[in-house]
N, C-alpha and C positions, 0 to 999 in steps of 0.2 A: 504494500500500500504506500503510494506517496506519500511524503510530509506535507503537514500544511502549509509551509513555507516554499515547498515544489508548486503545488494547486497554487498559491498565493501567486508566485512569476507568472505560470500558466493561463492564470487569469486577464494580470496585467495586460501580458503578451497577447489575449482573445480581444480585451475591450479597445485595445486600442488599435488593429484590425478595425472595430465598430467605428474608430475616432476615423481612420483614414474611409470608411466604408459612408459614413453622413459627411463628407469631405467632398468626395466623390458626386454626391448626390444635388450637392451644391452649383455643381455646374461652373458655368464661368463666374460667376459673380465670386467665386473662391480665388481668388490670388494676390496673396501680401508680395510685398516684397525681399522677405526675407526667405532669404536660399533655404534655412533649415525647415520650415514649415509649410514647403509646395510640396505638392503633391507627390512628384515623383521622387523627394526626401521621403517623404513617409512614406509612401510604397518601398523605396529600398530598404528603409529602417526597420517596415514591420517584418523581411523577409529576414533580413540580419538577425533579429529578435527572437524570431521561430528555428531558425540556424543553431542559434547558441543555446535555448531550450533543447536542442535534440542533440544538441554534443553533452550537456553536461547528461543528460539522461544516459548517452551511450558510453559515458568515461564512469557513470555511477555502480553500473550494470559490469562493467569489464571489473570494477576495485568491487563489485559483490563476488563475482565471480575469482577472484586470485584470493580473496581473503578462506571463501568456501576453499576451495584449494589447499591453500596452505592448512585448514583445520582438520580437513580432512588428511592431509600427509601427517599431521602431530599426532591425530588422534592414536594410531595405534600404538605411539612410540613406551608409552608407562606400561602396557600388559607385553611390549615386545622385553621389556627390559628386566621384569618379572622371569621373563622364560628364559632370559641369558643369565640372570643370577643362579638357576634352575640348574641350568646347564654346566656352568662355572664350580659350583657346590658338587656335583659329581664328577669334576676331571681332580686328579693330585694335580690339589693347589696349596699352599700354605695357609693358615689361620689368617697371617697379617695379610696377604695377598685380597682373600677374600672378606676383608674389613677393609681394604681400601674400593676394594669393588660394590661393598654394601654402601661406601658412601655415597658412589656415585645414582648408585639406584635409587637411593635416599631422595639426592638433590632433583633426579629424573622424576620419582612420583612427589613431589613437593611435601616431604615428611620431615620433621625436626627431628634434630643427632639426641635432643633430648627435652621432656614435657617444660613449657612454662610454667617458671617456678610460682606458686601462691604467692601473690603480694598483701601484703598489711595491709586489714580494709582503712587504715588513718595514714599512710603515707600516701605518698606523690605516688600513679602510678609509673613505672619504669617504661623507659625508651625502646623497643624493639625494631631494627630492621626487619623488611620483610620477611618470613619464614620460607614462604614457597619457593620462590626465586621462578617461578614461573614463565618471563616475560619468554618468546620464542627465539630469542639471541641464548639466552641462559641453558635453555634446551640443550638448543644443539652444540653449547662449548661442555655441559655435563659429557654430555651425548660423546661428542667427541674425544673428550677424557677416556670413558669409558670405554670405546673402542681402543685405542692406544695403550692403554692397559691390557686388556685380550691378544692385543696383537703381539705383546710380548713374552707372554707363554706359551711354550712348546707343548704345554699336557693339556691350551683348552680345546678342544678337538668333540664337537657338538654334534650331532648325530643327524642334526636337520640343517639343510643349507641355508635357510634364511639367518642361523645364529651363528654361522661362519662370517668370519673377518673381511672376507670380500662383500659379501651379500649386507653386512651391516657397513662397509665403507658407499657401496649401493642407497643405501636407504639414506644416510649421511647427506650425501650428494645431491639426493633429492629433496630433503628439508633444506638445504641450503638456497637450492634453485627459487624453491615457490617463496620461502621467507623474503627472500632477497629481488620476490615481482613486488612485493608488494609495498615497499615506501615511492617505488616511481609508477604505480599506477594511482597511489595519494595525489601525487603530485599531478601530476595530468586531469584526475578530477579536481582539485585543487585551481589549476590555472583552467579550465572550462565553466566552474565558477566565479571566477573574477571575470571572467570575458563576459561572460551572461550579467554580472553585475552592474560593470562600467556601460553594458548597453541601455540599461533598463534605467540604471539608477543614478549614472553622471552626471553631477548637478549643473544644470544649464542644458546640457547637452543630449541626455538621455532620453527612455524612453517616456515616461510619468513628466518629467518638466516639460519634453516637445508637448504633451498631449492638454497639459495646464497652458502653453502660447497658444494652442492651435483654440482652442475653447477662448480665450482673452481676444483674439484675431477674428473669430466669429462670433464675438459682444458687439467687438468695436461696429463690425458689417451689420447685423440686422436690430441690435439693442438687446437689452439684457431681460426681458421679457417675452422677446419674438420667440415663433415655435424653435427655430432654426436654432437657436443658443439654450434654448433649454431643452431642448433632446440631447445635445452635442454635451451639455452639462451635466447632466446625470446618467452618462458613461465615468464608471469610476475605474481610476486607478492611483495605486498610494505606495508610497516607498514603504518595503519593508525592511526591518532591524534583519542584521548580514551580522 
């Protein structure tokens, strides 16, 4: 479902269509002087307007789509890490070996090395960084960790090829890929919204200020009473908070 500050541009973008559409209807008796509020300004404007509506829609759509993605490549990563602890616990491995390995399984399913301690209900509560360490950079340098460890024992030798060393530097490669679409497709919907914004919303220049002249240029023509200025008047469109 759109936002309603999507609906809200859409709208703007529809009524002022209607502003060039009662323009139109005007006939000759429509023509200021001023270059930005002829006609075939606001027929280019409105077509611009609808342009940049359908970009930021299709830049929205590509950053839903790489974020699905990348959730989808994480999700498995905490039950795969599970089953390489699994794996790891049954090759000869040393005690400390497989206590550096539980750390990183630790860090991978976001579980504390040890419970927060009970605070004094009359002190200050105590400062904690986050526990989970969760963000999808953190992932995958555990993640990473974790592999380079494996990779350095000769005795872990796992029975299924997903929990082999290549297949998990495999899996590595592909969280890195998807993690790594998705600050530059921020960025692209990012600047697809500022382009739709400076159209609609440039003060002086935009879409809502041209359509406030155009309504002030059809007062001055028939008066602020005639039908002609109070149909063209109660077409609304209003800046919204960005």
């Amino acid at each position: 479902m759109a936002s309603k500050s999507e609906v809200g541009h859409a709208k703007n973008v529809a009524n002022f269509n209607m502003i060039v559409q009662s323009v139109i209807a005007l006939g000759a008796d429509y023509n200021p002087a001023r270059d930005s509020i002829k006609l075939t300004a606001l027929t280019a404007m409105k077509e611009v307007a609808k342009a940049d509506l359908e970009k930021v829609i299709g830049h929205n759509v590509a950053l839903n789509n790489v974020l699905n993605t990348r959730s989808i490549a994480f999700s498995g990563l905490k039950p795969l890490s599970t089953r390489i602890m699994g794996a790891l616990k049954s090759s000869e491995v040393s005690t400390e070996l497989i206590d550096d390995a539980k750390g990183y399984n630790r860090k991978i399913q976001g579980r504390r090395a040890s419970p927060k301690p009970v605070a004094d209900p009359g002190a200050e509560p105590p400062k904690y960084h986050s526990a989970s360490q969760q963000s999808f950079d953190s992932q995958i340098q555990h993640f990473s960790g974790f592999i380079a460890l494996l990779d350095s024992l000769e005795s872990y030798e796992p029975g299924k090829a997903d929990l082999k060393v290549p297949s998990l530097n495999e899996k590595m490669a592909d969280l890195i890929t998807t993690n790594d679409a998705v600050p530059a497709a921020f960025i692209e919907a990012g600047k697809a919204r500022a382009g739709r914004n400076k159209t609609l919303y440039e003060t002086g220049a935009g879409l809502v200020d041209t359509a406030r002249s155009v309504k002030e240029y059809v007062k001055s023509l028939f008066g602020a009473k005639s039908p002609e200025y109070v149909q063209i008047r109660r077409i609304r469109l209003r800046k919204l908070k960005l």
